[in-house]
C-alpha positions as CSV (number, residue, x, y, z in Angstrom):
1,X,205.9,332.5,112.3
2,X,208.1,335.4,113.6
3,X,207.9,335.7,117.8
4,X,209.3,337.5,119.9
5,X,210.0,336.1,123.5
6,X,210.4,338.4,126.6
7,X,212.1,336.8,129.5
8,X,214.2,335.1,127.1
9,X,217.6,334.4,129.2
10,X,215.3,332.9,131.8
11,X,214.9,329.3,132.8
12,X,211.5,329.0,130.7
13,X,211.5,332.3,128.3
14,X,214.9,330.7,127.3
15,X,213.3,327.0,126.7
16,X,210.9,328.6,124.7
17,X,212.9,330.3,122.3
18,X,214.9,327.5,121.6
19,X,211.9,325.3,121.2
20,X,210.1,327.8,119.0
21,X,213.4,327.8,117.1
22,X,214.1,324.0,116.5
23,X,209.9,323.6,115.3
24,X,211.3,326.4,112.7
25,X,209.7,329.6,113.8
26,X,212.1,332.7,113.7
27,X,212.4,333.6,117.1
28,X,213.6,337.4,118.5
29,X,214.5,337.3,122.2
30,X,213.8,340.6,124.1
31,X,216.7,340.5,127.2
32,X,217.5,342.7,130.1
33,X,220.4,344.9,129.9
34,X,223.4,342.7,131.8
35,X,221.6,339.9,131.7
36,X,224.0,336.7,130.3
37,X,223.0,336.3,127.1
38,X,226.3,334.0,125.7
39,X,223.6,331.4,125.0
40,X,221.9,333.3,122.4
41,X,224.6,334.5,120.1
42,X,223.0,333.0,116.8
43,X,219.8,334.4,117.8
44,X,218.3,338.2,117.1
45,X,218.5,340.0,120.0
46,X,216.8,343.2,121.7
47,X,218.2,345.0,124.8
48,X,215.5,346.3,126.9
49,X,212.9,346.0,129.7
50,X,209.4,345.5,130.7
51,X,209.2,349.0,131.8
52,X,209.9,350.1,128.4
53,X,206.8,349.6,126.0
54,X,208.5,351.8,122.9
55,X,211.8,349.5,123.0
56,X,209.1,346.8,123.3
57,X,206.9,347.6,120.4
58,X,210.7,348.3,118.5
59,X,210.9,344.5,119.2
60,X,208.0,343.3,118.4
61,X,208.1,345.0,114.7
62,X,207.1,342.6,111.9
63,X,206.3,339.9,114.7
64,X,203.2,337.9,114.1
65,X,203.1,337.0,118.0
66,X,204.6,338.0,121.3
67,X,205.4,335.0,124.2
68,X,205.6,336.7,127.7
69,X,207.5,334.7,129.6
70,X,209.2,337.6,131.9
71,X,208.9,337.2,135.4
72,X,209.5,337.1,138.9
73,X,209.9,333.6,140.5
74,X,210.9,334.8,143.8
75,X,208.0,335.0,146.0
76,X,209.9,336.8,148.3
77,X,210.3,339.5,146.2
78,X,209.1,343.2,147.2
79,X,205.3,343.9,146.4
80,X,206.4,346.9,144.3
81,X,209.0,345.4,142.1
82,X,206.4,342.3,141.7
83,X,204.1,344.9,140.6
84,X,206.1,346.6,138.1
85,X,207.4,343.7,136.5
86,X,204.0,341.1,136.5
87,X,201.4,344.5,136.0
88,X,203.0,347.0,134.3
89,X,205.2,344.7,132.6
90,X,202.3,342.6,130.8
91,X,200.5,345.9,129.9
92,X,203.9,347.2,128.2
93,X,204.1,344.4,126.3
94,X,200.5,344.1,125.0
95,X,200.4,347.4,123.6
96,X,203.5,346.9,122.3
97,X,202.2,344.1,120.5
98,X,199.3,346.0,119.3
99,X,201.3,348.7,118.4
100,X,203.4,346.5,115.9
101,X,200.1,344.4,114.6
102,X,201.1,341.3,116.1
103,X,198.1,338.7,115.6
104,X,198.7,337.2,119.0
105,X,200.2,337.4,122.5
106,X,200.9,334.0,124.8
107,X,201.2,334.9,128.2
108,X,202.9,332.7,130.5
109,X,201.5,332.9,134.1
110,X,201.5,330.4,137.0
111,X,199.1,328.0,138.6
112,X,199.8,329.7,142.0
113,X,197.4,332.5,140.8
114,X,195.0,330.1,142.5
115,X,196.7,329.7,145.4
116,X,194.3,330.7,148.7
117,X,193.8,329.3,152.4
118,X,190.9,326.8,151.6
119,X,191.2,323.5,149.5
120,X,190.8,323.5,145.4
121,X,190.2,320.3,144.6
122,X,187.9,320.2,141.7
123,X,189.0,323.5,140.4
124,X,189.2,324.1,136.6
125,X,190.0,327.3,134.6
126,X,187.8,329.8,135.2
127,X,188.1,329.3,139.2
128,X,190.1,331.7,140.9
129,X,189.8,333.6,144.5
130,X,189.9,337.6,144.4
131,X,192.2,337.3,146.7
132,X,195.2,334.9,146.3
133,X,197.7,334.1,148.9
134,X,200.9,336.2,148.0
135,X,202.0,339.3,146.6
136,X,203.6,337.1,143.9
137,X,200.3,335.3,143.1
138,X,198.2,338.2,143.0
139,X,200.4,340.7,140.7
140,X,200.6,337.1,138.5
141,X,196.4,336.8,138.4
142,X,196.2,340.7,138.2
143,X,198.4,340.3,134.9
144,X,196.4,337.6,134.0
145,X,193.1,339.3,133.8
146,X,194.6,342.2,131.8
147,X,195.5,339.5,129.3
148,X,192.2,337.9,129.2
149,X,190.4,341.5,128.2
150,X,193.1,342.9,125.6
151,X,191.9,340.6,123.2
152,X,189.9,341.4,119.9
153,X,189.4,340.4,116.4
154,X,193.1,340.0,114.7
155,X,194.7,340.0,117.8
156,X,194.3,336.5,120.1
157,X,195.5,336.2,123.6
158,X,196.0,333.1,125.6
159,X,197.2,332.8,129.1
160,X,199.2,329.2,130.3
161,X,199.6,328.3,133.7
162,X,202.1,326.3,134.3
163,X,202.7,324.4,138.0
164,X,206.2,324.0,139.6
165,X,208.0,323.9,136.6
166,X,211.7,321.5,136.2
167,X,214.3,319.4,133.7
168,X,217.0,320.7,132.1
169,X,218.5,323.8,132.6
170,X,216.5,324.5,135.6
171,X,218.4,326.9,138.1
172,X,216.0,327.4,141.3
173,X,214.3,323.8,142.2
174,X,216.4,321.2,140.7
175,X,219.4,322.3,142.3
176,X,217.8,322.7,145.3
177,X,216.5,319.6,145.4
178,X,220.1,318.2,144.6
179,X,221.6,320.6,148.1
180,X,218.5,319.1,150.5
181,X,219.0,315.5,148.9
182,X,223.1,315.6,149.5
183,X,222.4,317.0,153.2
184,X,220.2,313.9,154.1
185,X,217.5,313.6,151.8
186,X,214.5,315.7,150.5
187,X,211.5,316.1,153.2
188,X,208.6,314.5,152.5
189,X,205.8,317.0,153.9
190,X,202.7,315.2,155.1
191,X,203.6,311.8,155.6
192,X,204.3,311.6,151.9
193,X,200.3,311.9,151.4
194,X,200.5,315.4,149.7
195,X,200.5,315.3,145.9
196,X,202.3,318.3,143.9
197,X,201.3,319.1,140.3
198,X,204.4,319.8,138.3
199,X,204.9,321.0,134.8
200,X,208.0,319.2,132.9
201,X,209.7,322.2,130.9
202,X,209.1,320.0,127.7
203,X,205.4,319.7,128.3
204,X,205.1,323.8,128.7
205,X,207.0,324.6,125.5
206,X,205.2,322.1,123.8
207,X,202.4,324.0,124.9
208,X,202.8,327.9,123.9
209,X,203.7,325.7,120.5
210,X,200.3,324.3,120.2
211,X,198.9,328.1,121.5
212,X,200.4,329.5,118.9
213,X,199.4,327.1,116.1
214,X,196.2,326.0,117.1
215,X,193.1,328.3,116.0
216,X,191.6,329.6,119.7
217,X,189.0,331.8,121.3
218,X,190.7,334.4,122.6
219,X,191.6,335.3,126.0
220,X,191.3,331.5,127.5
221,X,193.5,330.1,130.1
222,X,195.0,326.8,130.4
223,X,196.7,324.7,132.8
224,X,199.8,323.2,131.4
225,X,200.4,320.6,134.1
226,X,202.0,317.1,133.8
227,X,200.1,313.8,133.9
228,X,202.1,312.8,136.9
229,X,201.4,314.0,140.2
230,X,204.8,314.1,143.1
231,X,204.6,313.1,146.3
Protein backbone atom coordinates (compact mmCIF):
# COMPACT_ATOMS: atom_id res chain seq x y z
CA UNK A 1 0.00 0.00 0.00
CA UNK A 2 1.18 3.49 -1.04
CA UNK A 3 0.41 6.34 2.08
CA UNK A 4 1.06 9.39 2.42
CA UNK A 5 1.72 10.82 5.96
CA UNK A 6 1.10 14.46 6.90
CA UNK A 7 2.88 15.67 10.02
CA UNK A 8 5.59 13.47 9.02
CA UNK A 9 8.73 15.22 10.82
CA UNK A 10 6.68 15.13 14.00
CA UNK A 11 7.12 13.00 17.01
CA UNK A 12 4.13 10.52 15.96
CA UNK A 13 3.56 11.42 12.01
CA UNK A 14 7.36 10.57 12.00
CA UNK A 15 6.90 7.07 13.91
CA UNK A 16 4.38 6.32 11.60
CA UNK A 17 6.07 6.58 8.51
CA UNK A 18 8.84 4.65 9.62
CA UNK A 19 6.53 2.03 10.91
CA UNK A 20 4.49 1.98 7.77
CA UNK A 21 7.78 1.62 6.01
CA UNK A 22 9.55 -1.34 7.95
CA UNK A 23 5.73 -3.45 7.62
CA UNK A 24 6.69 -2.70 3.74
CA UNK A 25 4.21 -0.15 2.70
CA UNK A 26 5.67 2.74 0.43
CA UNK A 27 5.37 5.59 2.40
CA UNK A 28 5.37 9.62 1.03
CA UNK A 29 5.82 12.12 3.87
CA UNK A 30 4.10 15.48 3.24
CA UNK A 31 6.57 18.19 5.53
CA UNK A 32 6.45 21.82 6.31
CA UNK A 33 8.67 24.11 4.48
CA UNK A 34 11.87 24.49 7.10
CA UNK A 35 10.85 21.91 8.96
CA UNK A 36 14.19 19.32 9.65
CA UNK A 37 13.72 16.70 7.59
CA UNK A 38 17.59 15.03 7.66
CA UNK A 39 15.74 12.00 8.99
CA UNK A 40 13.93 11.30 5.93
CA UNK A 41 16.53 11.46 3.16
CA UNK A 42 15.70 7.85 1.69
CA UNK A 43 12.19 8.68 1.91
CA UNK A 44 9.86 10.52 -0.92
CA UNK A 45 9.23 13.75 0.19
CA UNK A 46 6.58 16.64 -0.41
CA UNK A 47 7.09 20.33 0.72
CA UNK A 48 3.90 21.86 1.68
CA UNK A 49 1.20 22.71 4.21
CA UNK A 50 -2.15 22.00 5.58
CA UNK A 51 -3.43 25.23 4.27
CA UNK A 52 -2.59 24.08 0.88
CA UNK A 53 -5.18 21.37 -0.37
CA UNK A 54 -3.80 21.44 -4.35
CA UNK A 55 -0.02 20.72 -3.07
CA UNK A 56 -2.00 18.22 -0.83
CA UNK A 57 -3.88 16.32 -3.42
CA UNK A 58 -0.26 16.67 -5.64
CA UNK A 59 0.84 14.41 -2.68
CA UNK A 60 -1.57 12.22 -2.32
CA UNK A 61 -1.45 11.23 -6.27
CA UNK A 62 -1.52 7.38 -6.81
CA UNK A 63 -1.87 7.01 -2.88
CA UNK A 64 -4.25 4.35 -1.82
CA UNK A 65 -4.58 6.14 1.78
CA UNK A 66 -3.71 9.34 3.52
CA UNK A 67 -2.51 9.15 7.59
CA UNK A 68 -3.15 12.70 9.24
CA UNK A 69 -1.01 12.94 11.73
CA UNK A 70 -0.45 16.91 11.57
CA UNK A 71 -0.98 18.73 14.55
CA UNK A 72 -0.74 21.11 17.26
CA UNK A 73 0.33 19.64 20.70
CA UNK A 74 0.63 22.87 22.36
CA UNK A 75 -2.48 23.67 24.17
CA UNK A 76 -1.40 26.89 24.63
CA UNK A 77 -1.42 27.65 21.26
CA UNK A 78 -3.65 30.65 19.83
CA UNK A 79 -7.40 29.60 19.05
CA UNK A 80 -6.92 30.74 15.40
CA UNK A 81 -3.75 29.03 14.50
CA UNK A 82 -5.45 25.74 16.37
CA UNK A 83 -8.14 26.31 14.07
CA UNK A 84 -6.40 26.59 10.94
CA UNK A 85 -4.28 23.85 11.39
CA UNK A 86 -6.84 21.01 13.31
CA UNK A 87 -10.19 22.44 10.99
CA UNK A 88 -9.11 23.63 7.96
CA UNK A 89 -6.18 21.51 7.97
CA UNK A 90 -8.17 17.98 8.11
CA UNK A 91 -10.65 19.33 5.48
CA UNK A 92 -7.61 20.10 3.07
CA UNK A 93 -6.44 16.99 3.36
CA UNK A 94 -9.71 14.98 2.88
CA UNK A 95 -10.48 16.49 -0.34
CA UNK A 96 -7.20 16.12 -1.23
CA UNK A 97 -7.53 12.64 -0.74
CA UNK A 98 -10.74 12.48 -2.63
CA UNK A 99 -9.34 14.39 -5.21
CA UNK A 100 -6.52 11.78 -5.86
CA UNK A 101 -8.96 8.58 -5.32
CA UNK A 102 -7.37 7.53 -2.22
CA UNK A 103 -9.53 4.49 -0.78
CA UNK A 104 -8.94 5.68 2.73
CA UNK A 105 -7.93 8.47 5.17
CA UNK A 106 -6.63 7.62 9.03
CA UNK A 107 -6.99 10.48 11.09
CA UNK A 108 -5.03 10.76 14.09
CA UNK A 109 -6.79 12.79 16.90
CA UNK A 110 -6.51 12.79 20.74
CA UNK A 111 -8.38 11.39 23.65
CA UNK A 112 -8.45 14.97 25.13
CA UNK A 113 -11.37 15.61 22.65
CA UNK A 114 -13.30 14.28 25.72
CA UNK A 115 -11.86 16.27 27.99
CA UNK A 116 -14.74 18.45 30.13
CA UNK A 117 -15.34 19.56 33.89
CA UNK A 118 -17.39 16.45 35.05
CA UNK A 119 -15.93 12.86 35.53
CA UNK A 120 -15.87 10.22 32.40
CA UNK A 121 -15.53 7.19 33.91
CA UNK A 122 -17.40 4.65 31.96
CA UNK A 123 -17.06 6.51 28.72
CA UNK A 124 -16.66 4.68 25.40
CA UNK A 125 -16.48 5.95 21.75
CA UNK A 126 -19.25 7.57 20.82
CA UNK A 127 -19.28 9.77 24.19
CA UNK A 128 -18.18 13.15 23.81
CA UNK A 129 -19.41 16.67 25.41
CA UNK A 130 -20.33 19.59 22.79
CA UNK A 131 -18.26 21.45 24.57
CA UNK A 132 -14.72 20.25 25.54
CA UNK A 133 -12.42 21.99 27.77
CA UNK A 134 -9.83 23.76 25.56
CA UNK A 135 -9.42 25.48 22.40
CA UNK A 136 -7.02 22.59 21.55
CA UNK A 137 -9.64 19.85 22.37
CA UNK A 138 -12.33 21.35 20.66
CA UNK A 139 -10.67 22.33 17.07
CA UNK A 140 -9.31 18.40 17.62
CA UNK A 141 -13.20 16.98 18.20
CA UNK A 142 -14.38 19.63 15.55
CA UNK A 143 -11.79 17.87 13.04
CA UNK A 144 -12.97 14.82 14.26
CA UNK A 145 -16.54 15.02 13.33
CA UNK A 146 -15.59 16.28 9.77
CA UNK A 147 -13.78 12.97 9.47
CA UNK A 148 -16.53 10.84 10.64
CA UNK A 149 -19.02 12.36 7.85
CA UNK A 150 -16.56 12.44 4.71
CA UNK A 151 -16.81 8.90 4.40
CA UNK A 152 -18.53 6.88 1.54
CA UNK A 153 -18.35 3.89 -0.48
CA UNK A 154 -14.57 3.47 -1.89
CA UNK A 155 -13.36 5.88 0.46
CA UNK A 156 -13.09 4.67 4.41
CA UNK A 157 -12.22 6.99 7.19
CA UNK A 158 -11.23 6.12 10.63
CA UNK A 159 -10.41 8.48 13.46
CA UNK A 160 -7.61 7.10 16.46
CA UNK A 161 -7.43 8.68 19.69
CA UNK A 162 -4.55 8.29 21.22
CA UNK A 163 -3.92 9.47 25.17
CA UNK A 164 -0.59 11.06 26.33
CA UNK A 165 1.47 9.55 23.99
CA UNK A 166 5.70 8.61 24.89
CA UNK A 167 8.98 6.22 24.12
CA UNK A 168 11.44 6.90 21.77
CA UNK A 169 12.04 9.84 20.09
CA UNK A 170 9.58 11.76 22.15
CA UNK A 171 10.51 15.62 22.35
CA UNK A 172 7.71 17.23 24.72
CA UNK A 173 6.92 14.76 27.83
CA UNK A 174 9.82 12.49 28.14
CA UNK A 175 12.18 15.07 28.43
CA UNK A 176 10.18 16.88 30.57
CA UNK A 177 9.75 14.35 32.78
CA UNK A 178 13.63 13.80 32.78
CA UNK A 179 14.10 18.12 33.73
CA UNK A 180 11.26 17.71 36.82
CA UNK A 181 12.84 14.20 37.86
CA UNK A 182 16.64 15.76 37.96
CA UNK A 183 15.22 18.92 39.91
CA UNK A 184 13.81 16.61 42.76
CA UNK A 185 11.60 14.25 41.45
CA UNK A 186 8.30 14.12 39.32
CA UNK A 187 5.03 15.36 41.38
CA UNK A 188 2.69 12.91 42.12
CA UNK A 189 -0.76 14.89 41.84
CA UNK A 190 -3.38 13.52 44.14
CA UNK A 191 -1.71 11.51 46.60
CA UNK A 192 -0.58 9.23 43.82
CA UNK A 193 -4.46 8.11 43.59
CA UNK A 194 -5.01 9.63 40.05
CA UNK A 195 -4.49 7.17 37.23
CA UNK A 196 -3.31 8.55 33.58
CA UNK A 197 -4.12 6.59 30.43
CA UNK A 198 -1.05 6.67 28.16
CA UNK A 199 -0.56 5.46 24.66
CA UNK A 200 3.06 3.89 24.10
CA UNK A 201 4.18 5.18 20.52
CA UNK A 202 4.52 1.48 19.54
CA UNK A 203 1.06 0.59 20.47
CA UNK A 204 -0.39 3.73 18.18
CA UNK A 205 1.59 2.90 15.09
CA UNK A 206 0.75 -0.52 15.52
CA UNK A 207 -2.65 0.82 15.40
CA UNK A 208 -3.10 3.08 12.09
CA UNK A 209 -1.29 -0.35 10.77
CA UNK A 210 -4.18 -2.45 11.74
CA UNK A 211 -6.66 0.75 10.44
CA UNK A 212 -5.31 0.44 7.46
CA UNK A 213 -5.35 -3.26 6.88
CA UNK A 214 -8.15 -4.36 8.57
CA UNK A 215 -11.69 -4.20 6.58
CA UNK A 216 -13.87 -1.38 8.69
CA UNK A 217 -17.07 0.58 8.78
CA UNK A 218 -16.28 3.73 8.03
CA UNK A 219 -16.03 6.80 9.91
CA UNK A 220 -15.47 4.84 13.55
CA UNK A 221 -13.33 6.08 16.22
CA UNK A 222 -11.01 4.28 18.46
CA UNK A 223 -9.13 4.70 21.44
CA UNK A 224 -5.59 3.65 21.09
CA UNK A 225 -4.70 3.56 24.81
CA UNK A 226 -2.18 1.24 26.65
CA UNK A 227 -3.20 -1.60 28.90
CA UNK A 228 -1.27 0.05 31.71
CA UNK A 229 -2.64 2.83 33.54
CA UNK A 230 0.21 5.72 35.46
CA UNK A 231 -0.08 6.90 38.62
Amino acid sequence: MRCLVTGATGFIGGAVLRDLQAAGHEVVAYVREGSDSRSLQDIERFVGDLGDPNRLAIAAEHCDAVVHAAGIADPSAGAEALGWTHIAGTENAINAARKAACRRLIHISCADVTLHDGPRSFWNEDAAPPRPYGDLAETKLRAEELVRVSGRRGFRTSVLRPSLVWGPGDTTHLPGWEREAERGGIRILGGGKKLLSTTHIGNLTHGVRRALETKITTGNVYYVVDAELSV
